[in-house]
VOGU-3710 file (C-alpha; in Angstrom, 3 decimals, decimal comma):
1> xxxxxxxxxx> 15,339/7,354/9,257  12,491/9,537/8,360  11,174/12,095/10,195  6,553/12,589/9,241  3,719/14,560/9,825  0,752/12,299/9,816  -2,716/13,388/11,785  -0,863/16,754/12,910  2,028/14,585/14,379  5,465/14,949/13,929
11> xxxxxxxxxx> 7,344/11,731/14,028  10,452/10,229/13,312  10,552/6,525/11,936  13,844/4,276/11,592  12,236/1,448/10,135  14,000/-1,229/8,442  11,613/-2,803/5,874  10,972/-1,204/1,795  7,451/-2,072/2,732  7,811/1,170/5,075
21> xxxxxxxxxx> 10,335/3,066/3,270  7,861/3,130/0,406  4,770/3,746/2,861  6,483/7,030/4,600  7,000/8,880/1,324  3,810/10,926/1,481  3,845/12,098/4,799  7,964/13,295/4,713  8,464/16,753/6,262  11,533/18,536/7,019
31> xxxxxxxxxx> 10,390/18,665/10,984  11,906/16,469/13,623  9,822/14,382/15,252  8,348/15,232/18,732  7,933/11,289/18,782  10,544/8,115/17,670  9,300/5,228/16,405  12,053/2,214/15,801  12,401/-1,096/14,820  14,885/-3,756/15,482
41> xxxxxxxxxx> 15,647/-6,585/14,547  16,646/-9,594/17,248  17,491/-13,311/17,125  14,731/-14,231/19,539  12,133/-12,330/21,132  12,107/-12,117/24,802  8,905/-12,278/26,637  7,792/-10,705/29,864  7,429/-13,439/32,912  5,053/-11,272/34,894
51> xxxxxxxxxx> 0,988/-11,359/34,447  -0,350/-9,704/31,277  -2,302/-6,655/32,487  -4,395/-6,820/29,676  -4,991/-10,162/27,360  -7,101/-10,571/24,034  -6,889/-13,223/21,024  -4,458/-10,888/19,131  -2,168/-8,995/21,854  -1,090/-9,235/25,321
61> xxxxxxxxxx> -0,186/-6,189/27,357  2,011/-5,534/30,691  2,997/-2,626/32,505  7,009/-2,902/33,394  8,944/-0,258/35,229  6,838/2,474/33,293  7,056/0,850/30,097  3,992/-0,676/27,853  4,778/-3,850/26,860  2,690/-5,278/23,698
71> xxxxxxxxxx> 3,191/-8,781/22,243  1,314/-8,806/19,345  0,108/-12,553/17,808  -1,318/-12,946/14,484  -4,642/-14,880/14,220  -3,239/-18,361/14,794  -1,778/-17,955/17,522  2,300/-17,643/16,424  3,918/-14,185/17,744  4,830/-10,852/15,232
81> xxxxxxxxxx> 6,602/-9,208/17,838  6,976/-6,770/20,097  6,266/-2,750/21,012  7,787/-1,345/24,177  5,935/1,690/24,744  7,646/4,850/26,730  5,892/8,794/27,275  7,832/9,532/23,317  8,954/6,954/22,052  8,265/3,410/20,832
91> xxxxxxxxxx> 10,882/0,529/20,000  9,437/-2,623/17,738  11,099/-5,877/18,168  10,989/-8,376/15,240  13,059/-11,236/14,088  14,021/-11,039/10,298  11,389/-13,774/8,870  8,622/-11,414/6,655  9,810/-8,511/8,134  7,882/-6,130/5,873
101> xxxxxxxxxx> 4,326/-7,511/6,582  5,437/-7,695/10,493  7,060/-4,071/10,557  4,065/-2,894/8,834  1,434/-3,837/11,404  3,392/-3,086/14,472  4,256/0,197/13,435  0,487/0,780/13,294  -0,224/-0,381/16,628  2,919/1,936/17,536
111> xxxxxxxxxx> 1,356/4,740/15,813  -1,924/5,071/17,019  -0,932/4,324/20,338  0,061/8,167/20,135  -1,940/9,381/17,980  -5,086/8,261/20,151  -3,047/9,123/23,736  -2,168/12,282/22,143  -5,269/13,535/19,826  -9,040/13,271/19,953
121> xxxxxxxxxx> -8,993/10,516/17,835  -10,384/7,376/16,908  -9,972/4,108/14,599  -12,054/3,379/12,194  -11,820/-0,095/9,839  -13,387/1,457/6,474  -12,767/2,693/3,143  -12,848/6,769/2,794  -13,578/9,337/0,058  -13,859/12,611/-1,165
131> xxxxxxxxxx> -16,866/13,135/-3,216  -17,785/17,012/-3,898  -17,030/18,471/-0,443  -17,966/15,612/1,560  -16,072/12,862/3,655  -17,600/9,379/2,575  -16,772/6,331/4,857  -17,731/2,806/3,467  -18,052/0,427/6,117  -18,373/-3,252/5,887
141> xxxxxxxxxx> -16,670/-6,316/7,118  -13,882/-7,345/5,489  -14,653/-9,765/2,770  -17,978/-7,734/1,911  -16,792/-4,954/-0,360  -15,814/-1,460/0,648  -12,747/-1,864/-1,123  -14,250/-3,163/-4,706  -17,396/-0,204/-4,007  -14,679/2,609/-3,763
151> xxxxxxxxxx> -12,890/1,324/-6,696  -15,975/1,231/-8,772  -16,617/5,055/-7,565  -12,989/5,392/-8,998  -13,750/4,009/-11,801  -16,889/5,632/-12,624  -17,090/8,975/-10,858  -13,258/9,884/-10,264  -13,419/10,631/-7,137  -10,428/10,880/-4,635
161> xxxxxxxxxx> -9,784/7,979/-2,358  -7,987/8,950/1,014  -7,554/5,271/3,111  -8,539/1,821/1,869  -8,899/0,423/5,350  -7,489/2,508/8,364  -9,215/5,582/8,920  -8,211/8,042/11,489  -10,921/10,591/13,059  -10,140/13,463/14,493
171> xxxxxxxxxx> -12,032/15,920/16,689  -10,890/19,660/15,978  -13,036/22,469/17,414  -16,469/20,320/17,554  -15,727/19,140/13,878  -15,125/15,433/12,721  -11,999/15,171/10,002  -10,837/12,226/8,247  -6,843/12,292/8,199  -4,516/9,853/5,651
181> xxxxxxxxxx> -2,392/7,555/7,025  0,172/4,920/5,583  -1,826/2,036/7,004  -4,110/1,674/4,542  -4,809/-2,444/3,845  -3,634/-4,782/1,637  -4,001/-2,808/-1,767  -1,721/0,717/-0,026  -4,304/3,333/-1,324  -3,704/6,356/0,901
191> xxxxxxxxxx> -3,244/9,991/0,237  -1,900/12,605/2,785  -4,916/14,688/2,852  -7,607/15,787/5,549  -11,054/16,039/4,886  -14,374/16,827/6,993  -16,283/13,589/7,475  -20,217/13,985/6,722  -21,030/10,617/5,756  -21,019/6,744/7,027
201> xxxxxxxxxx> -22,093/4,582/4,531  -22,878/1,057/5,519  -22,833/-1,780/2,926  -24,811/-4,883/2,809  -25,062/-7,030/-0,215  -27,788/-7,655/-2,324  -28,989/-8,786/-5,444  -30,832/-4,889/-6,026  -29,263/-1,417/-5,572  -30,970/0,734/-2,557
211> xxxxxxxxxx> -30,131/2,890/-0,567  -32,216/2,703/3,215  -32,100/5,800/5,807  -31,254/4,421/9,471  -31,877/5,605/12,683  -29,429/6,739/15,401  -29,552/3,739/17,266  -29,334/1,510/14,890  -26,430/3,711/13,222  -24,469/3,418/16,778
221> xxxxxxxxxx> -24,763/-0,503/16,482  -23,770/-0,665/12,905  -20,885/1,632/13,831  -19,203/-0,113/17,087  -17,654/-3,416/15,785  -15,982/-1,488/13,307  -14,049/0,794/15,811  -10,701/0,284/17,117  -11,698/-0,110/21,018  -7,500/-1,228/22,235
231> xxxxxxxxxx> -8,380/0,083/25,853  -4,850/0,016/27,033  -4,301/3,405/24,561  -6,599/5,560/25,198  -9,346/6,387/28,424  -13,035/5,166/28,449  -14,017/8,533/28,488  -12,305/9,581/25,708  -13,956/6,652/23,697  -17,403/7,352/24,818
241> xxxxxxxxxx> -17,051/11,001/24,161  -16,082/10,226/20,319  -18,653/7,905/19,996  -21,222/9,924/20,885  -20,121/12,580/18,801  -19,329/10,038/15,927  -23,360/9,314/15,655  -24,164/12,897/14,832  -22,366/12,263/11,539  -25,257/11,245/8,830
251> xxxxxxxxxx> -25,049/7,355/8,265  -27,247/5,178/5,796  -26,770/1,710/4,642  -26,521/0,696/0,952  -27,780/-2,336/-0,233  -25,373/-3,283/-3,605  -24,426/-5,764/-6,035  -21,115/-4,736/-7,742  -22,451/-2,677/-9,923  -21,893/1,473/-11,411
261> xxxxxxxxxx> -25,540/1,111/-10,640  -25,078/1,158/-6,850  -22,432/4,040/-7,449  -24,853/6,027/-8,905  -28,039/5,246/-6,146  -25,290/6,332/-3,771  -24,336/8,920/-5,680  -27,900/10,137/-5,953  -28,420/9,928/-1,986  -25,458/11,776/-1,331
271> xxx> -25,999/14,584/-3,243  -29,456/14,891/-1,224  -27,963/14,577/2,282
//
């Protein structure tokens, strides 16, 4: 058991995985949790007979005697487990086979589920920053490079990474912040720190190194398939009202090879805006 303050929430994990021992250690604080997050571990998971309330390639979702019942389902089709959501709490329900990797991306789901119920807050899938006193976000499907563009600003700038892949957003007093959080992709780069977001930085690949101001519009569309959009945590209104103030955050895209010469085109524009 652990007890965490991650995005200005307390909570208290009892996890059962190294994967999220070694995760947790960041974020420890001597508070106890306002909210419990557990795992365990069962012989065979047990599936609701009633109607999903909610139904998408990855997770179904039913509403049970004032529980929130998620069974999650990787990309074939084959089951992780399940969350059973209550007002503080949230129990995870694996069987032992990779229970790290499984563990690890329910207690996610688990996770935001109160931190977007409970803050101003939104998802979004993107590699984050500090450079100078600005909050960078390099966005990109997977596969296209935010990761291996942030390492190359490691590399060649030293700048501070925050999250790899997850990135929280949080809305305090009219001002966007980037928070750390353990989720943080397949290479575990995070760092418990906040900073104000002031950039979105959209990569597309390219044989030469640009960098190409957008408009609003086209910076909403760009934005979208990139946000966490779970409906089941979190109102529409909510949603639209963080979208809408997500586009007032300056957003270009960057056309790059891999390359310190797109670091340093980037690096140029930033400085500038």
């Amino acid at each position: 058991m652990i007890n965490c303050c991650i995005a200005n929430l307390n909570f208290t994990f009892c996890y059962v995985s190294k994967l999220m021992h070694h995760q947790l250690q960041k974020y420890i604080t001597s508070e106890k949790g306002d909210i419990i997050i557990s795992t365990e571990i069962v012989d065979n998971l047990d599936f609701p007979k009633e109607e999903a309330k909610y139904h998408s390639k990855y997770y179904d979702i039913y509403e049970i005697n004032n529980e929130i019942i998620q069974v999650q389902k990787f990309e074939d089709g084959s089951f992780i487990g399940i969350i059973i959501y209550r007002i503080n709490s949230a129990t995870i329900l694996l069987t032992k086979e990779n229970l790290g990797q499984k563990e690890y991306v329910l207690s996610e789901y688990a996770f935001m589920y109160f931190i977007l119920n409970k803050q101003d807050a939104i998802l979004i899938h993107s590699s984050s920053f500090k450079y100078l006193d600005k909050g960078i976000l390099l966005i990109a499907s997977s596969g296209v490079g935010k990761s291996t563009h942030a390492r190359l600003w490691k590399e060649h700038v030293g700048i501070e990474q925050i999250n790899d892949d997850k990135n929280i957003i949080i809305n305090e007093n009219n001002t966007l912040y980037i928070y750390g959080n353990p989720w943080s992709g397949k290479y575990l780069i995070d760092e418990n720190k906040k900073i104000k977001l002031t950039n979105f930085v959209f990569i597309h690949r390219s044989e030469n190194n640009s960098v190409k101001n957008i408009t609003k519009k086209e910076e909403f569309l760009l934005l979208i398939p990139h946000i966490t959009n779970s409906s089941f945590m979190y109102s529409r209104e909510k949603w639209n009202n963080m979208t809408n103030k997500l586009i007032e955050i300056n957003g270009c895209i960057l056309n790059c090879n891999i390359s310190y010469d797109a670091v340093d085109k980037l690096k140029e524009y930033l400085e500038a805006n």
